[in-house]
C-alpha positions in Angstrom: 77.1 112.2 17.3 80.1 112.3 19.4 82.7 109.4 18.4 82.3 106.3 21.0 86.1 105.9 20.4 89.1 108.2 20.1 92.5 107.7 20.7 94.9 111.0 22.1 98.7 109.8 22.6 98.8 112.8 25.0 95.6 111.9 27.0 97.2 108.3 27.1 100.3 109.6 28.1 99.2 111.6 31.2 96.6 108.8 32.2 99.2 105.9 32.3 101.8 107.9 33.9 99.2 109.2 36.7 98.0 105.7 37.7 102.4 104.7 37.6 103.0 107.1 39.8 100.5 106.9 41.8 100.7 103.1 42.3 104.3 102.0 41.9 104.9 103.7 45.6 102.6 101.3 47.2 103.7 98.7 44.6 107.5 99.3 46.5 106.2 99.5 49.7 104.5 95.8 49.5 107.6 93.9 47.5 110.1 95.9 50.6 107.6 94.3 53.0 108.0 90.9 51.3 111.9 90.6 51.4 111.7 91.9 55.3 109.1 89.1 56.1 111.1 86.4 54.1 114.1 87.1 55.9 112.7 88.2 59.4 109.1 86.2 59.7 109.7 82.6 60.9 108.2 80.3 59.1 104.2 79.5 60.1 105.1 82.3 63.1 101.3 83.9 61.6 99.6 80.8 62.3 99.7 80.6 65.6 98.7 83.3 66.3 95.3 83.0 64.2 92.7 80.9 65.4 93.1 77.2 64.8 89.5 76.7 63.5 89.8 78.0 60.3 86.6 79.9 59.8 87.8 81.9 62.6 90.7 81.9 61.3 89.7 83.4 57.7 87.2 85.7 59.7 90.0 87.4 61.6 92.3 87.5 58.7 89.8 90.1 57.3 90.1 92.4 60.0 94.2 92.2 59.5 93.6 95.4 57.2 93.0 97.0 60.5 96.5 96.3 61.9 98.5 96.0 58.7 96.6 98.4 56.2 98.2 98.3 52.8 96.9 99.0 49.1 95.8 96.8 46.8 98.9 97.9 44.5 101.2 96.2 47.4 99.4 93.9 48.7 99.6 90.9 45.9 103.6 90.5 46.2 102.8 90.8 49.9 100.4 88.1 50.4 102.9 85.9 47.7 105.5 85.9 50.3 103.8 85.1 53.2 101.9 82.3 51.4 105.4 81.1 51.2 106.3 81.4 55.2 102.9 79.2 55.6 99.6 81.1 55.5 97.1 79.4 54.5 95.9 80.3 51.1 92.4 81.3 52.4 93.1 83.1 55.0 96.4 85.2 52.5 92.7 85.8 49.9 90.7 87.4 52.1 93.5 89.3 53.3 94.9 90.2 50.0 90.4 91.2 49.1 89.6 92.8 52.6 93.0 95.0 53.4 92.9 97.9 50.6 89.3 98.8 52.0 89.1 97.5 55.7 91.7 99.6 57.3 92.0 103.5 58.7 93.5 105.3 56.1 90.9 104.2 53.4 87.6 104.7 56.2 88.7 108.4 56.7 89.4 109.0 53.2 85.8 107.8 52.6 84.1 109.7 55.1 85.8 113.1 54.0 85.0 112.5 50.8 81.3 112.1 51.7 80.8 115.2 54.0 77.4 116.1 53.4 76.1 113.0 51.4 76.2 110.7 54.4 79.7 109.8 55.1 79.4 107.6 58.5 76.8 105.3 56.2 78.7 105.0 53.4 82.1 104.8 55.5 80.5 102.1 57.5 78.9 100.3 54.9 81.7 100.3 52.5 84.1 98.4 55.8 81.3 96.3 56.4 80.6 95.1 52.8 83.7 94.8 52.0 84.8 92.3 55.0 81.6 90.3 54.5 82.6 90.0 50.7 86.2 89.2 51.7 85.4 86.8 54.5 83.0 84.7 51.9 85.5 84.4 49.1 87.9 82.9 51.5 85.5 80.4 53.2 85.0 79.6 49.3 88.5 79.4 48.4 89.3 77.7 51.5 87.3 74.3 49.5 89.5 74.1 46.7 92.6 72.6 46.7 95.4 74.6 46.4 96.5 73.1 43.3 93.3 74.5 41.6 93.9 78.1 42.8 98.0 79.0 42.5 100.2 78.5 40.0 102.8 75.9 39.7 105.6 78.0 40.3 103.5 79.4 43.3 103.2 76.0 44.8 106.8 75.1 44.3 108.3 78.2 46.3 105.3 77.2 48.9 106.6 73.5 49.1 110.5 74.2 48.8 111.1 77.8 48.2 114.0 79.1 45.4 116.7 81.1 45.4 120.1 82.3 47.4 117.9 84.2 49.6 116.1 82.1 51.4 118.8 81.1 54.5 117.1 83.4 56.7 120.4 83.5 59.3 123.3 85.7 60.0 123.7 88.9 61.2 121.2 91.4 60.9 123.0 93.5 58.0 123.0 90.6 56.0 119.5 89.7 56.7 118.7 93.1 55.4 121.0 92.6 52.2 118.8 89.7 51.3 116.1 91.0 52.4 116.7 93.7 49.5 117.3 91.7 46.9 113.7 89.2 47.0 112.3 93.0 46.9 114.0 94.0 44.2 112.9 90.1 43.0 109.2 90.8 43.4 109.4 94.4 42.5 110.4 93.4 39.1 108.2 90.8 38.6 105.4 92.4 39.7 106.0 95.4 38.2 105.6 93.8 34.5 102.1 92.9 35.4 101.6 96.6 36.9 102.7 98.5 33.5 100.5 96.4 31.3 97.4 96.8 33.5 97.7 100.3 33.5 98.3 100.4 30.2 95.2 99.2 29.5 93.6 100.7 31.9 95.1 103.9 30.6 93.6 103.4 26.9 89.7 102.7 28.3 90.1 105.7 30.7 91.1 108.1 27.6 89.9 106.5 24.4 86.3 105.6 25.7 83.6 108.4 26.1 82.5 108.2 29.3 79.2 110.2 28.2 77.9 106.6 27.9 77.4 105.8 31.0 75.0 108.7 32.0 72.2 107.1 30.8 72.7 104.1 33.1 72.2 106.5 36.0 68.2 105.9 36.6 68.2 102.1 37.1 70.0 100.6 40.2 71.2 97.8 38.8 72.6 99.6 35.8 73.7 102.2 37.7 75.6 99.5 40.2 76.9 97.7 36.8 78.1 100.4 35.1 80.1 101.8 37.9 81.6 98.4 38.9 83.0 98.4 35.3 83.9 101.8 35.7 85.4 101.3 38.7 87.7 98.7 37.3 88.6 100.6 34.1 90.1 103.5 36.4 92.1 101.7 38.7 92.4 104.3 41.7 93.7 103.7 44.5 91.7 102.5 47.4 92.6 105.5 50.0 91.3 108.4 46.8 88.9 106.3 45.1 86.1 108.1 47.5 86.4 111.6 45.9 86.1 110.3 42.9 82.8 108.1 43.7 81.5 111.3 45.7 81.4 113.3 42.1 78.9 110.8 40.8 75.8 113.0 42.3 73.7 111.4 39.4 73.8 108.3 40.6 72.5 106.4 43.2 74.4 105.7 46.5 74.1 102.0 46.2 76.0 102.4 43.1 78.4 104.4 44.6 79.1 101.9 47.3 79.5 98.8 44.8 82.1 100.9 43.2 83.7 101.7 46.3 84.1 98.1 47.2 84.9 96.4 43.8 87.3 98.8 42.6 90.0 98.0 45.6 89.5 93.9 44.8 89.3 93.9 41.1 90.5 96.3 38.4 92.5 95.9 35.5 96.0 96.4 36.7 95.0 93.9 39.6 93.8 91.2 37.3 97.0 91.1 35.9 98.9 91.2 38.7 96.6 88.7 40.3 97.3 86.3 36.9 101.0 86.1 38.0 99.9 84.4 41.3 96.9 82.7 41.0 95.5 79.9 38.0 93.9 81.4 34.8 90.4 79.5 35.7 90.3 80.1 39.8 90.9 84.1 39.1 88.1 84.1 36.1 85.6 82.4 38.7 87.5 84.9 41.4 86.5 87.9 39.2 82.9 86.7 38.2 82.1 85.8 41.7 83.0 88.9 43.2 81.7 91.2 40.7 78.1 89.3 41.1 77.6 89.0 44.7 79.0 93.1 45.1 76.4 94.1 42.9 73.8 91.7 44.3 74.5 92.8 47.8 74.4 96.8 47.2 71.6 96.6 45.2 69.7 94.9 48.1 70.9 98.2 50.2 68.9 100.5 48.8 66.6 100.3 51.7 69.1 102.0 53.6 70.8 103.9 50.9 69.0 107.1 50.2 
């Protein structure tokens, strides 16, 4: 019987470095947009131009992916910052949940990765699910105090932010010179939390035989389960996690979509990114929640997924 576990430095080695790479690019991209919107965003400017109501307000917030499309590996330092410039927590959760999956780049990735197993279904139903999913965890979140959902050190920067860069006058060189360093700011801090998520990430992905989780194929909900966890463990990037989903012919498609939609708002490397932002307790509930009601909703799909 082939060992459960078995650890290869050089497996390892190549796995960690291939979910660095091919995250710390996105990972840059969201901390650069943070120091240009701390130094160039007015303060509240984002509220008024969302709906006052603010179930309107968190329902349009989920469609912001659309406009602003970034990767879950960016979008955590991104959502941070303009937390700080007066987004409403809410509305910054289901944008920071719905953007790695509800935007262009990730909806044509999907459906060219499904050519010939249904790809405007699965394309469609992977944006839909995904905003619904987004759009309820932030009605939810919009219930609790904010106190119960960020850190303290969150809060403070909300309530007075810190630091020599937060003067957001003078010329427009300067600007940008601050503007550089709260990147570099976030990039660091973020980063930590990247490395040791894909470190770990990195060992499951290599030291785990992933024979196991054939036999889960015949059952829907172990099928959905097992790929959710998966999905998690792999930590691909929301705009090539499709051709990787579209190799599982042995599963069902309903399985295939709850990996599709999980993967982009909860994997490892996320989770501890998310733990630098949010309270220990809110992002256990966050993760339980989310993992329940995806597999709960795709499961219920098989009446459209062949």
């Amino acid at each position: 019987m082939e060992s459960v576990f078995h650890f290869n430095f050089a497996d390892f080695s190549l796995s960690f470095l291939s979910i660095l790479f091919e995250g710390l690019p996105f990972l840059l991209l969201g901390t650069v947009l943070s120091g240009l919107i701390d130094q160039f965003l007015p303060a509240r400017m984002m509220t008024r131009f969302l709906p006052r109501n603010p179930f309107a307000r968190i329902a349009v917030s989920g469609l912001l992916g659309a406009v602003f499309p970034m990767c879950e590996c960016g979008v955590v330092p991104l959502i941070r910052r303009l937390m700080i410039k007066g987004l409403p927590v809410s509305t910054a959760i289901t944008y920071m949940l719905s953007a790695p999956i509800v935007n262009p780049i990730v909806a044509v990735s999907t459906y060219a990765a499904f050519l010939g197993q249904g790809p405007l279904q699965m394309t469609l139903l992977r944006l839909g699910v995904g905003y619904f999913v987004a759009v309820l965890a932030g009605m939810a979140v919009h219930r609790l105090s904010t106190g119960s959902v960020l850190r303290p050190n969150v809060i403070q920067d909300i309530a007075q932010p810190r630091g020599q860069f937060n003067d957001a006058s003078g010329s427009v060189s300067l600007r940008l010179w601050r503007a550089l360093g709260v990147a570099v700011g976030d990039f660091l801090n973020m980063t930590i939390y990247f490395i040791m998520g894909a470190a770990a990430a990195a060992v499951f992905n290599t030291a785990i035989n992933q024979d196991l989780f054939l036999p889960l194929a015949v059952n829907n909900w172990l099928a959905t389960i097992s790929l959710m966890g998966l999905s998690a463990i792999l930590c691909l990037c929301s705009t090539s996690d499709a051709f990787v989903a579209a190799t599982f012919v042995m599963f069902p498609s309903v399985a295939k979509l709850a990996f599709l939609v999980f993967g982009p708002m909860v994997d490892l490397k996320l989770i501890f990114m998310y733990s630098a932002v949010f309270r220990s307790r809110f992002l256990t509930g966050l993760v339980v929640g989310l993992f329940v009601l995806i597999a709960l909703i795709c499961v219920r799909l098989e009446v459209i997924l062949i």
